[in-house]
Biopython code that builds the backbone (N, CA, C, O; Angstrom):
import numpy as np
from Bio.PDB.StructureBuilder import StructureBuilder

atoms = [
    (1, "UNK", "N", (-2.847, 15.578, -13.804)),
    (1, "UNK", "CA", (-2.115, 15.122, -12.629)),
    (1, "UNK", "C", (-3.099, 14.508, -11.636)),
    (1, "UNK", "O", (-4.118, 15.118, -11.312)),
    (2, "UNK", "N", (-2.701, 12.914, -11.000)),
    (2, "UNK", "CA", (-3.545, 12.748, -10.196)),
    (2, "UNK", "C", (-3.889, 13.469, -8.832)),
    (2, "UNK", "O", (-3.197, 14.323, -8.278)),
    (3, "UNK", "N", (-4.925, 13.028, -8.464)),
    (3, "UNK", "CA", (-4.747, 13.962, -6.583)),
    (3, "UNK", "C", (-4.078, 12.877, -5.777)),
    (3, "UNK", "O", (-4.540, 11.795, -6.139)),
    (4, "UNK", "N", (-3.246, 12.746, -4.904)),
    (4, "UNK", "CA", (-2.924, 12.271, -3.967)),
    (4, "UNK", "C", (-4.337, 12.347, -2.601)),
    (4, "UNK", "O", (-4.890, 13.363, -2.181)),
    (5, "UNK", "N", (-4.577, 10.955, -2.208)),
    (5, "UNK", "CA", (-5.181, 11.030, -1.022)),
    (5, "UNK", "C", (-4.334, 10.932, 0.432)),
    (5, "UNK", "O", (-4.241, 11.719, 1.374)),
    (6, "UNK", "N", (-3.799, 9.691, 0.192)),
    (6, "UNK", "CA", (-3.036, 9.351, 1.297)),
    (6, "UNK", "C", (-1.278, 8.877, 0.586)),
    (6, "UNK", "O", (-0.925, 8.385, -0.486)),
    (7, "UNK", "N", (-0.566, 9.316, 1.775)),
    (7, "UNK", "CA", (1.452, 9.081, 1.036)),
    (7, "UNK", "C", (1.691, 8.412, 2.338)),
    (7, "UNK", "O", (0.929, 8.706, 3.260)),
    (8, "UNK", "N", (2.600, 7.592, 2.536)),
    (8, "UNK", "CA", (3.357, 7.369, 3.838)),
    (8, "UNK", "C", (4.541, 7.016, 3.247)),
    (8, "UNK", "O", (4.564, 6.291, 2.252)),
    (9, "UNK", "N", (5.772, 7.568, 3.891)),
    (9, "UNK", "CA", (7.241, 7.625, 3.626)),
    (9, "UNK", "C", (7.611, 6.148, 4.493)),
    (9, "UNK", "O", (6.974, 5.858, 5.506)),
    (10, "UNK", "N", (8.568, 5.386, 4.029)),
    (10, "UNK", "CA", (9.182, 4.025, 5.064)),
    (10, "UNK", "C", (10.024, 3.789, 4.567)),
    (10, "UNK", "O", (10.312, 3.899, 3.375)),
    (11, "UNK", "N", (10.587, 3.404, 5.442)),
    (11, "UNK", "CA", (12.423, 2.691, 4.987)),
    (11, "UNK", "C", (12.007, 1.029, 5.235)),
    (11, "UNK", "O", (11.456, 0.492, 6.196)),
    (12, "UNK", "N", (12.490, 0.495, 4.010)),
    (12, "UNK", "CA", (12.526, -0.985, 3.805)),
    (12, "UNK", "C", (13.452, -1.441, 4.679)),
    (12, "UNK", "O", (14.146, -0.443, 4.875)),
    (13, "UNK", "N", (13.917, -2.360, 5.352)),
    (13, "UNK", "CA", (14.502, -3.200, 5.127)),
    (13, "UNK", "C", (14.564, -4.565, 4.857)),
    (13, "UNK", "O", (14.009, -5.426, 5.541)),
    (14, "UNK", "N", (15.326, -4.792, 3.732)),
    (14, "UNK", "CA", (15.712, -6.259, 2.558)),
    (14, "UNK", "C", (15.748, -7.458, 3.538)),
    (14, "UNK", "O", (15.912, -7.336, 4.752)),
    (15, "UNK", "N", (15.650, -8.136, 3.158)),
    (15, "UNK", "CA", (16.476, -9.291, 4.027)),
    (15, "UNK", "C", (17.862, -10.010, 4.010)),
    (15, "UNK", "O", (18.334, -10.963, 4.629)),
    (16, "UNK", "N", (18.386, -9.036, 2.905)),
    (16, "UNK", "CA", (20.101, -8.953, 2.985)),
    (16, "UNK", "C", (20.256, -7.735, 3.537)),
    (16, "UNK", "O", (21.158, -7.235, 2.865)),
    (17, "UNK", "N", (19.902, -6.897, 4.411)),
    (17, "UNK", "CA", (20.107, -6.326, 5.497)),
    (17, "UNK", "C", (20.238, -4.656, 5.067)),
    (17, "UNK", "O", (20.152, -3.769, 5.917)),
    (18, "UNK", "N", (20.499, -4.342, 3.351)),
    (18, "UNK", "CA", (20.299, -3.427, 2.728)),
    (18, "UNK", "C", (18.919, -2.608, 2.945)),
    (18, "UNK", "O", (17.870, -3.241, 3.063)),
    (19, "UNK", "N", (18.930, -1.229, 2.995)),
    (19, "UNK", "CA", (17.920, -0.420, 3.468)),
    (19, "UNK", "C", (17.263, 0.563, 2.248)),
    (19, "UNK", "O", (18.179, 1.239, 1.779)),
    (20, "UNK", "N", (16.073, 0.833, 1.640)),
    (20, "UNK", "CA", (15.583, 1.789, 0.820)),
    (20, "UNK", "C", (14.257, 2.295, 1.337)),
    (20, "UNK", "O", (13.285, 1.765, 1.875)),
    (21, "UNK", "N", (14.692, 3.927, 0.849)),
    (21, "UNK", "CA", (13.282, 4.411, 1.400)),
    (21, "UNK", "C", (12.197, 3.975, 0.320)),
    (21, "UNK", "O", (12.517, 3.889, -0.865)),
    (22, "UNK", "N", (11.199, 3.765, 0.659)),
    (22, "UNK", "CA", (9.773, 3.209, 0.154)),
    (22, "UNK", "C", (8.630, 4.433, 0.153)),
    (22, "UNK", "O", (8.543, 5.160, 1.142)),
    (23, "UNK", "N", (7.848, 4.604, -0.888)),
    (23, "UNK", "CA", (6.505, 5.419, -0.761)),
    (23, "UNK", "C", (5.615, 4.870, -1.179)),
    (23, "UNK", "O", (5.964, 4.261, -2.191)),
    (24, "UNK", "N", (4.629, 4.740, -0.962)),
    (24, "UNK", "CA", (2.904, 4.520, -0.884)),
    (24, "UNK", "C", (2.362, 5.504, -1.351)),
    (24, "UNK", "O", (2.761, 6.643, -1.110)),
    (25, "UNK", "N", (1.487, 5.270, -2.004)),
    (25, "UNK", "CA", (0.781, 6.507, -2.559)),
    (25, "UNK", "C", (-0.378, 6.207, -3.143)),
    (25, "UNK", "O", (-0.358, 5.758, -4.290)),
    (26, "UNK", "N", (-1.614, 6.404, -2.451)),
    (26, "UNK", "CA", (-2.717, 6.226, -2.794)),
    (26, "UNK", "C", (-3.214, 7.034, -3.674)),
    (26, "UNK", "O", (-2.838, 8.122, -3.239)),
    (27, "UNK", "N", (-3.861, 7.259, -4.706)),
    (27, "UNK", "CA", (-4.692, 8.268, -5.087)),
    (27, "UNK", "C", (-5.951, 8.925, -5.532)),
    (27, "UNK", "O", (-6.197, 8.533, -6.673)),
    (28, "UNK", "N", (-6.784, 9.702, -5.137)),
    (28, "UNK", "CA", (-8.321, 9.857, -5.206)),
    (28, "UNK", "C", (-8.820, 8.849, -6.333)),
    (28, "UNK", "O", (-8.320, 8.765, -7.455)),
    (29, "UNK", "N", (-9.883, 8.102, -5.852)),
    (29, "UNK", "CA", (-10.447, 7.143, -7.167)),
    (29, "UNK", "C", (-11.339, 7.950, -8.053)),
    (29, "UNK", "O", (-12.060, 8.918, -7.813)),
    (30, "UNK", "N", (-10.999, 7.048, -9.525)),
    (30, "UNK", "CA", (-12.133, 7.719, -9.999)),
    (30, "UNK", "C", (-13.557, 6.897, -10.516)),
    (30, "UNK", "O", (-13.568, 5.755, -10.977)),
    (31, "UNK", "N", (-14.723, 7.764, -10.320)),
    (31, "UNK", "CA", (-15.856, 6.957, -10.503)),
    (31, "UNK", "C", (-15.741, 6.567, -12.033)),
    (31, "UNK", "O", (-16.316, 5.559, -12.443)),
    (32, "UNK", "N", (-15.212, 7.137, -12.627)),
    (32, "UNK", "CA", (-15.474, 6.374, -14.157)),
    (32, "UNK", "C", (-14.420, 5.921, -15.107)),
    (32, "UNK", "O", (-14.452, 5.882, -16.337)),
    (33, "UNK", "N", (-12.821, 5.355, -13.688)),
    (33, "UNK", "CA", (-12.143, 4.625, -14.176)),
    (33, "UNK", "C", (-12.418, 3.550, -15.203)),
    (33, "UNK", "O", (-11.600, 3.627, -16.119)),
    (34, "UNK", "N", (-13.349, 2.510, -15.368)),
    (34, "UNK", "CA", (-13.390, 1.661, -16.480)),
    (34, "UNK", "C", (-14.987, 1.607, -16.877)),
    (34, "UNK", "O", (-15.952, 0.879, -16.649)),
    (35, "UNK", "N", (-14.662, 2.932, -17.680)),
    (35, "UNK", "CA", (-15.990, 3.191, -18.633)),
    (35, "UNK", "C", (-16.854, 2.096, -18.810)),
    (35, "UNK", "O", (-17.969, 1.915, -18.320)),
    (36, "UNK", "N", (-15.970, 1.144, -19.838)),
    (36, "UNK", "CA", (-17.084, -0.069, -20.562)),
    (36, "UNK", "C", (-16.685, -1.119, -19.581)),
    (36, "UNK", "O", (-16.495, -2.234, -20.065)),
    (37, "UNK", "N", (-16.525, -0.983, -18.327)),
    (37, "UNK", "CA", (-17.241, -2.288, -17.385)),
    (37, "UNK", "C", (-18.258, -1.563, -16.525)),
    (37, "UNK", "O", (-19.058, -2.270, -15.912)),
    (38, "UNK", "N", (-18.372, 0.381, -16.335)),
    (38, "UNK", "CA", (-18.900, 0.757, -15.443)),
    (38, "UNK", "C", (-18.410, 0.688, -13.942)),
    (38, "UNK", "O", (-19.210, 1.082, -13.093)),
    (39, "UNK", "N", (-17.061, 0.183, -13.493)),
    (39, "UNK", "CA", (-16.817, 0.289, -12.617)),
    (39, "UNK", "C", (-15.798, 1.905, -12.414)),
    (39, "UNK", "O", (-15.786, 2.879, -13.166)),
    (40, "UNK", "N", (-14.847, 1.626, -10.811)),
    (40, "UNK", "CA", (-14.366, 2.589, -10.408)),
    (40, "UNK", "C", (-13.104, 1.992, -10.229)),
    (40, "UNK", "O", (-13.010, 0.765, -10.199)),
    (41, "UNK", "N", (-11.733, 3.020, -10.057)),
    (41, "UNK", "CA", (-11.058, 2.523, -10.317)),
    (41, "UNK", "C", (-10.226, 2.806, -8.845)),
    (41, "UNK", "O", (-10.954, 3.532, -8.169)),
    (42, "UNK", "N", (-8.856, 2.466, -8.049)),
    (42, "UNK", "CA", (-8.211, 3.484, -7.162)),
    (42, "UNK", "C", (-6.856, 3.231, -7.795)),
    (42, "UNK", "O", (-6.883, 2.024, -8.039)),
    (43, "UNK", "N", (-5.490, 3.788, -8.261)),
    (43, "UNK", "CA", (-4.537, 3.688, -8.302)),
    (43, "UNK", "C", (-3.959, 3.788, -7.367)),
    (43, "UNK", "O", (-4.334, 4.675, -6.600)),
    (44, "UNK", "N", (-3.176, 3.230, -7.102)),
    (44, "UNK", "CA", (-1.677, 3.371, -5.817)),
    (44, "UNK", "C", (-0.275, 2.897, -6.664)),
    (44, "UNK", "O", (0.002, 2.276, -7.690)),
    (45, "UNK", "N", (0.320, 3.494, -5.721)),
    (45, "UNK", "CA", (2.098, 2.779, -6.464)),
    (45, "UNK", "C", (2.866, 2.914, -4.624)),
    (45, "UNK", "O", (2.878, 3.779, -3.748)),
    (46, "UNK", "N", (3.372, 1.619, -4.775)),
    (46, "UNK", "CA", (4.683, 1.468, -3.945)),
    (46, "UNK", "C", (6.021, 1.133, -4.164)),
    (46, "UNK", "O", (6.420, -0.031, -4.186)),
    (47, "UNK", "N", (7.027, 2.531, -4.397)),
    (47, "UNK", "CA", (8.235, 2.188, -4.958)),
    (47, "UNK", "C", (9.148, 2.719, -3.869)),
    (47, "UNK", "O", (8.998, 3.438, -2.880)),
    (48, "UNK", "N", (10.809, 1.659, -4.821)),
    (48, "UNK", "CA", (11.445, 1.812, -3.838)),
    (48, "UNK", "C", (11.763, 0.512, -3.517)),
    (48, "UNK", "O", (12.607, -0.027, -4.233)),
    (49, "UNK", "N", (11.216, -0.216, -2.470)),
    (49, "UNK", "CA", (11.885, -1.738, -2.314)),
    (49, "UNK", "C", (11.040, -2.209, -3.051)),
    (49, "UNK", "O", (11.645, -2.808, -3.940)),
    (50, "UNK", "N", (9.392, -2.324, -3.273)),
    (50, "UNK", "CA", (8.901, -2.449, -4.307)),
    (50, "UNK", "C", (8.430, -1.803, -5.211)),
    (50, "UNK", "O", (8.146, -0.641, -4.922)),
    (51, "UNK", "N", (8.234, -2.138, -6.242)),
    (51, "UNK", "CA", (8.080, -1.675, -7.956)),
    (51, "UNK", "C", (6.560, -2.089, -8.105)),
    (51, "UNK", "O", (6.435, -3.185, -8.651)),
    (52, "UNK", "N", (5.320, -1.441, -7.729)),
    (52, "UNK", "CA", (3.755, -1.358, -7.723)),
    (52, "UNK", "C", (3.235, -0.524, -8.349)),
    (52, "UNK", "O", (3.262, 0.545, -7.739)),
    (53, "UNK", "N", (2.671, -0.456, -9.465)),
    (53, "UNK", "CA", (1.740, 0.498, -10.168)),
    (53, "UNK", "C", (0.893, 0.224, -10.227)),
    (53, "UNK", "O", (0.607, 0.227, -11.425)),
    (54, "UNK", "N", (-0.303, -0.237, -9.380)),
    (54, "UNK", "CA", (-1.574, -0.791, -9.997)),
    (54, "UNK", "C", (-2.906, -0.230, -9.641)),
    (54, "UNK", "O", (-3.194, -0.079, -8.454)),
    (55, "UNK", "N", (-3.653, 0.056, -10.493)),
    (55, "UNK", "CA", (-4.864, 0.291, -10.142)),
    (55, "UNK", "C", (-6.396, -0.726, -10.098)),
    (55, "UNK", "O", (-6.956, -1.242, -11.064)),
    (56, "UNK", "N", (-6.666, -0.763, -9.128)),
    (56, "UNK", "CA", (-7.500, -1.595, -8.508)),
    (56, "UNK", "C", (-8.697, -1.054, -8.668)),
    (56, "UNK", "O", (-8.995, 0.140, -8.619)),
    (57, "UNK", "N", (-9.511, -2.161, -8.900)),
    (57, "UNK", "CA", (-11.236, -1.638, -9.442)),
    (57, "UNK", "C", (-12.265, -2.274, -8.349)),
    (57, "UNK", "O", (-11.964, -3.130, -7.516)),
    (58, "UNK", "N", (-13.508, -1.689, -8.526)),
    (58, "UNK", "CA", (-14.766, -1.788, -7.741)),
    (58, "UNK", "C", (-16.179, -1.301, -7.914)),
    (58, "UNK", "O", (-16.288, -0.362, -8.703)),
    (59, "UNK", "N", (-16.531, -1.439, -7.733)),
    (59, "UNK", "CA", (-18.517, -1.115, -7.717)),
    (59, "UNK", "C", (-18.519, 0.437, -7.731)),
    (59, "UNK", "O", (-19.263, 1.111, -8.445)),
    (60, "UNK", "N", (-17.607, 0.925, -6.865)),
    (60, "UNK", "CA", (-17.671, 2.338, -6.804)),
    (60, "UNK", "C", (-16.576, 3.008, -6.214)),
    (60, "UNK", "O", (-15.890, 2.277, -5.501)),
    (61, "UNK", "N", (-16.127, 4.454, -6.322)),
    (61, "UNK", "CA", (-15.062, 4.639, -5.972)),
    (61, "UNK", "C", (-14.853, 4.438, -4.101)),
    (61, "UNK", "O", (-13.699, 4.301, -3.696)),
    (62, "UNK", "N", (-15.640, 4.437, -3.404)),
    (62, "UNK", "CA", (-15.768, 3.844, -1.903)),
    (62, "UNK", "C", (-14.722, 2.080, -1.906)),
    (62, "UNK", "O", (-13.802, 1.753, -1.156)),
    (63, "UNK", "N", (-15.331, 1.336, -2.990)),
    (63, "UNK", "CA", (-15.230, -0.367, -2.634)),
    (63, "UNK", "C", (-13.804, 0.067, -3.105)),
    (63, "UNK", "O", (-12.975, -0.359, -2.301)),
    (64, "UNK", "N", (-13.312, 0.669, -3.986)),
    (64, "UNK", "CA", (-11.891, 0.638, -4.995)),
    (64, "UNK", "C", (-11.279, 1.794, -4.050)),
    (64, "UNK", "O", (-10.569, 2.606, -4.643)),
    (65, "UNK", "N", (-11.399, 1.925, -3.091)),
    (65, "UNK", "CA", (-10.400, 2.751, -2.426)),
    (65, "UNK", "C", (-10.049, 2.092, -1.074)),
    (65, "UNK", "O", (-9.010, 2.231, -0.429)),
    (66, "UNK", "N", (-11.419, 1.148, -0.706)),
    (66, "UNK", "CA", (-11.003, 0.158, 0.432)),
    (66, "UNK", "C", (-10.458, -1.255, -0.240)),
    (66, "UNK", "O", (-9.794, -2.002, 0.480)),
    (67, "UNK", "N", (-10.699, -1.586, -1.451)),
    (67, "UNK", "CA", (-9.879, -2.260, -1.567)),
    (67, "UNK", "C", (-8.573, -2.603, -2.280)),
    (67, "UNK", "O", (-8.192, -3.743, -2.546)),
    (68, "UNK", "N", (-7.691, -1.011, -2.658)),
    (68, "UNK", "CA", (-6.349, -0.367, -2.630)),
    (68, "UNK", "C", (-6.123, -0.401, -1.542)),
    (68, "UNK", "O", (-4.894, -0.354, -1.490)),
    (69, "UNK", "N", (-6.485, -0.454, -0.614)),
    (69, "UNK", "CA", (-5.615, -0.034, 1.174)),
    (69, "UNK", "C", (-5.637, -1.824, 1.451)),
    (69, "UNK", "O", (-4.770, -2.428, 2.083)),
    (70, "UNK", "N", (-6.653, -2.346, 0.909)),
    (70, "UNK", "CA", (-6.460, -3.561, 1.281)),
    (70, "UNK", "C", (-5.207, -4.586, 0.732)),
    (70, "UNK", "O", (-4.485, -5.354, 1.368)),
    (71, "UNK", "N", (-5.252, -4.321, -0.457)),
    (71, "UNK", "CA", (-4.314, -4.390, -1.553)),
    (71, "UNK", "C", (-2.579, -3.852, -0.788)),
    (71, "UNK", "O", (-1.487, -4.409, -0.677)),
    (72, "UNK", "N", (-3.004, -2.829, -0.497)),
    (72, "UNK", "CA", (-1.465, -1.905, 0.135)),
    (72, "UNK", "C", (-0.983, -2.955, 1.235)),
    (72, "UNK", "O", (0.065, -3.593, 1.132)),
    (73, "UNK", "N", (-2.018, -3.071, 2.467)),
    (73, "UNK", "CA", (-1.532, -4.090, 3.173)),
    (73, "UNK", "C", (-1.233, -5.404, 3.222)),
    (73, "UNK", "O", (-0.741, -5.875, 4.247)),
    (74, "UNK", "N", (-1.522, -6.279, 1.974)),
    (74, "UNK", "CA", (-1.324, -7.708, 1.599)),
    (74, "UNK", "C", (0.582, -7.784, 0.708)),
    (74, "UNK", "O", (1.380, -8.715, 0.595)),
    (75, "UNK", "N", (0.648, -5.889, 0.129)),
    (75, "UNK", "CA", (1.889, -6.008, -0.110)),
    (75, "UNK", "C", (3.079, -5.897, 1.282)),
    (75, "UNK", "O", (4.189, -6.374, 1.517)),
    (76, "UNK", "N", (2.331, -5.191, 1.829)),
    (76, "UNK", "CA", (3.471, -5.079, 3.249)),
    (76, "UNK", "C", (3.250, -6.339, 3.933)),
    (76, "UNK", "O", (4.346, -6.671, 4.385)),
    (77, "UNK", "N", (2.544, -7.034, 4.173)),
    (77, "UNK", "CA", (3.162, -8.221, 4.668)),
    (77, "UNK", "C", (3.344, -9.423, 4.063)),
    (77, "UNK", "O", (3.390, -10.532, 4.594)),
    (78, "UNK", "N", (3.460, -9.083, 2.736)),
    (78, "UNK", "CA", (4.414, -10.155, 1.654)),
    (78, "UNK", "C", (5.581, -9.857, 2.062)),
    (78, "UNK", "O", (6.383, -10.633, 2.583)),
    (79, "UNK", "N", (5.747, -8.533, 1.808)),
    (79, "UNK", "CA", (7.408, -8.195, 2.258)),
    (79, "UNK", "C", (8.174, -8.521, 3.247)),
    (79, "UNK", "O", (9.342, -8.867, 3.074)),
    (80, "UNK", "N", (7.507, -8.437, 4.604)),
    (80, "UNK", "CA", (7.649, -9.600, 5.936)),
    (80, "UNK", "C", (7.911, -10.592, 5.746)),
    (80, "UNK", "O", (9.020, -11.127, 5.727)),
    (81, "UNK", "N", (6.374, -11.205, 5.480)),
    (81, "UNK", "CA", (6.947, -12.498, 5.105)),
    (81, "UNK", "C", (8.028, -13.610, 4.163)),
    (81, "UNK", "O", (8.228, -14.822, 4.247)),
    (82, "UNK", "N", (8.561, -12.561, 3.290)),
    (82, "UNK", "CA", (9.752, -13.089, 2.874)),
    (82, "UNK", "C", (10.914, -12.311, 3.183)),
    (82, "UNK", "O", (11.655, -11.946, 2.271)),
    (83, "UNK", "N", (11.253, -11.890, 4.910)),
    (83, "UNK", "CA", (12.239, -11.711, 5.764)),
    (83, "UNK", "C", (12.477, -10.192, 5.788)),
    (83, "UNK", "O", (13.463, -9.718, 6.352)),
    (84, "UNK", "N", (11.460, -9.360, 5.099)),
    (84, "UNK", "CA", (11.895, -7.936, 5.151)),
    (84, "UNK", "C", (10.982, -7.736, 5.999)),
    (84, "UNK", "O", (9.911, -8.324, 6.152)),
    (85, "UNK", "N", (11.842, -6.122, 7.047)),
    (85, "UNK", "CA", (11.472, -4.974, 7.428)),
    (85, "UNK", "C", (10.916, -4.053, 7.303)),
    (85, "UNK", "O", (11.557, -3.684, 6.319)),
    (86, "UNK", "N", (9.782, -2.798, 7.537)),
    (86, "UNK", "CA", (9.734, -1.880, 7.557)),
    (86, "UNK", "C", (9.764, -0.725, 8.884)),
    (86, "UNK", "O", (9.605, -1.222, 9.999)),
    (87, "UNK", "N", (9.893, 0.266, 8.833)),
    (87, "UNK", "CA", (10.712, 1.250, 9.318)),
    (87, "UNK", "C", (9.896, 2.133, 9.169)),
    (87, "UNK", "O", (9.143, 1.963, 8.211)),
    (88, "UNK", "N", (9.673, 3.500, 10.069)),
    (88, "UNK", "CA", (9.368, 4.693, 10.388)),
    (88, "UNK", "C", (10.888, 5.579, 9.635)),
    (88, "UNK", "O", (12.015, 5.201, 9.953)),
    (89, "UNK", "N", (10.749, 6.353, 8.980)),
    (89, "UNK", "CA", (11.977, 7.164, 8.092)),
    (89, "UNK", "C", (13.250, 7.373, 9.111)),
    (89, "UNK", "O", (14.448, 7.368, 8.830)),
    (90, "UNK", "N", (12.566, 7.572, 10.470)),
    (90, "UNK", "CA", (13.753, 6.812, 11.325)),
    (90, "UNK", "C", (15.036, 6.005, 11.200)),
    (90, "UNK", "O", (16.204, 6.169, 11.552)),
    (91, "UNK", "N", (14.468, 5.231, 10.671)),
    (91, "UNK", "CA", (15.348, 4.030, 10.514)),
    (91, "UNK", "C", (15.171, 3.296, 11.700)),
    (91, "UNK", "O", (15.625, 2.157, 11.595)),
    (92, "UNK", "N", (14.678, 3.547, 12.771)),
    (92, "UNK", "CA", (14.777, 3.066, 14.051)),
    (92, "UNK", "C", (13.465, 2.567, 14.923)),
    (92, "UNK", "O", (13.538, 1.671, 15.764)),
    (93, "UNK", "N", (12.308, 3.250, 14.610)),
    (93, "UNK", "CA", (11.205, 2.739, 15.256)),
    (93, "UNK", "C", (10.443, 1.407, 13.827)),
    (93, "UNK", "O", (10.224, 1.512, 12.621)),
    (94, "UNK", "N", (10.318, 0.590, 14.570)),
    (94, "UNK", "CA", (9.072, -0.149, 13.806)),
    (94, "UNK", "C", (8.105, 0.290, 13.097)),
    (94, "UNK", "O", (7.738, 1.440, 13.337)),
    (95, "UNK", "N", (7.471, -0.412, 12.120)),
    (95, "UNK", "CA", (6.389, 0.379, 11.560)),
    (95, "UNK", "C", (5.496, -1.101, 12.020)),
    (95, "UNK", "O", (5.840, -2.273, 11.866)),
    (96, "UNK", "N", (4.213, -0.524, 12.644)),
    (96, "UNK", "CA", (3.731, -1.635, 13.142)),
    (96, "UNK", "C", (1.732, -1.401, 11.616)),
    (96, "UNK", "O", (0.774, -0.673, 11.359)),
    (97, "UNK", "N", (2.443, -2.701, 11.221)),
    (97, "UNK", "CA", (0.863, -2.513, 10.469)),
    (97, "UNK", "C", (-0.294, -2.357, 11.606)),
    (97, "UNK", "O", (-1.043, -1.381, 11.658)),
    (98, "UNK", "N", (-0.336, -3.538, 12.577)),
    (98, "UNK", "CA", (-1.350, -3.241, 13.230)),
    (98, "UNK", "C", (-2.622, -1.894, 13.698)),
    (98, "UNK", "O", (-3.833, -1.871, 13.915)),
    (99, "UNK", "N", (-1.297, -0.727, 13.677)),
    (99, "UNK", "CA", (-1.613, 0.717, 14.237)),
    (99, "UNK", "C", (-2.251, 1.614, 12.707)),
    (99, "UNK", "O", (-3.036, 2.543, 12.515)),
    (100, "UNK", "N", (-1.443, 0.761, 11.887)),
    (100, "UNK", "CA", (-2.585, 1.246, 10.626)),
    (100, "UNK", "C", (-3.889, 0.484, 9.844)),
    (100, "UNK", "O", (-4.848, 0.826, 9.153)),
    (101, "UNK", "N", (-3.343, -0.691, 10.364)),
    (101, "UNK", "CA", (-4.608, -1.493, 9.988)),
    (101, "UNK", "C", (-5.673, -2.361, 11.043)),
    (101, "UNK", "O", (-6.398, -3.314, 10.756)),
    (102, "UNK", "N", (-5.535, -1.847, 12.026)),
    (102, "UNK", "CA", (-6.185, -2.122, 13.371)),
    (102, "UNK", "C", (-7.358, -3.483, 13.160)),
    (102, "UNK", "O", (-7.098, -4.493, 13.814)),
    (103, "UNK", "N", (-8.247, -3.502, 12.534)),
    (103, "UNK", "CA", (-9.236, -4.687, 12.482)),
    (103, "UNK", "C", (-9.015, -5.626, 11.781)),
    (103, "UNK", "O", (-9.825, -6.551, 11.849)),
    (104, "UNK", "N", (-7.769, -5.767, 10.782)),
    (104, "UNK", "CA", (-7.549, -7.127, 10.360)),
    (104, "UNK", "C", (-6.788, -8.030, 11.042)),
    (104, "UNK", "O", (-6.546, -9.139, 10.565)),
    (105, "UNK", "N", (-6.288, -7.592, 12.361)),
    (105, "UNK", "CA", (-5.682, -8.784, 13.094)),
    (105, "UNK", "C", (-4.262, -8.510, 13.419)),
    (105, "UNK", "O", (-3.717, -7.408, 13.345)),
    (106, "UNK", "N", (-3.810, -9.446, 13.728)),
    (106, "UNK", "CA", (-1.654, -9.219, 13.653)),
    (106, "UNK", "C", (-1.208, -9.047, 12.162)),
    (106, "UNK", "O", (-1.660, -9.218, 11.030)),
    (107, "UNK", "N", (-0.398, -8.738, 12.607)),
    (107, "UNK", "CA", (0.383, -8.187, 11.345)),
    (107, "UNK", "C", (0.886, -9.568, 10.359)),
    (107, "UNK", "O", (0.982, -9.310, 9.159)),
    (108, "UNK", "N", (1.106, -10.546, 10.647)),
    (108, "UNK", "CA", (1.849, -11.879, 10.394)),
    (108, "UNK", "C", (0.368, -12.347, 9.191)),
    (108, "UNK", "O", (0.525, -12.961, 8.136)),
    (109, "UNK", "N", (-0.788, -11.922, 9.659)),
    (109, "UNK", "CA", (-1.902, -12.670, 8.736)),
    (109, "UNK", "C", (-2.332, -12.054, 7.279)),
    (109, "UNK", "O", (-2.551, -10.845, 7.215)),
    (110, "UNK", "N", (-2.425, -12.678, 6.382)),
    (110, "UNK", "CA", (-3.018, -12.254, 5.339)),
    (110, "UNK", "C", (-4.145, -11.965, 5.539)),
    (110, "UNK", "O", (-4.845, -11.539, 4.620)),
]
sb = StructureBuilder()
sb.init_structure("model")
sb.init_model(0)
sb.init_chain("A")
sb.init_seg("    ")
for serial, (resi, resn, name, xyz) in enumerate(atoms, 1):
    if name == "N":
        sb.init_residue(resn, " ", resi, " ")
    sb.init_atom(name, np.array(xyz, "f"), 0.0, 1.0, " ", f" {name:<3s}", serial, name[0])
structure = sb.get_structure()
């Protein structure tokens, strides 16, 4: 079973105005995800409005875990940008990338 590092719960919303809860799910990398390249690996999955299983590789499990979160945030604002929402489980407050991803800028930029 993997370890979970980081989860965040969100409610989608579609841009036909339909609503699903969404999970993120990062999970501890491992240093000897791809043996015969020698790299590291991080898995995440985001299901729910999207369908993401992927595990993302790097130099070491440090680069492959920053660049799964990086990865995480290029999917949330695909989803924006083609007219969807996300949501605090609320349903009601915003989920503002900014407040989770603070140094890459507004939320609108790749």
């Amino acid at each position: 079973m993997k370890t979970v590092v980081a989860k965040l719960d969100l409610v989608a919303e579609l841009p036909s105005g339909q609503r699903k809860l969404t999970v993120v799910t990062l999970y501890l990398p491992d240093e000897n995800g791809c043996p015969e390249k020698g790299c590291a690996t991080c898995q995440l999955s985001i299901t729910g409005a999207l369908n993401i299983d992927q595990k993302v590789h790097g130099e070491d499990g440090f680069q492959a875990l920053s660049m799964a979160l990086a990865y995480v945030r290029f999917c949330l604002i695909s989803f924006i940008q083609d007219g969807g929402l996300w949501y605090f489980l609320d349903g009601e407050t915003e989920f503002e990338l900014s407040d989770y991803f603070p140094l890459y800028g507004p939320s609108s930029s790749i």
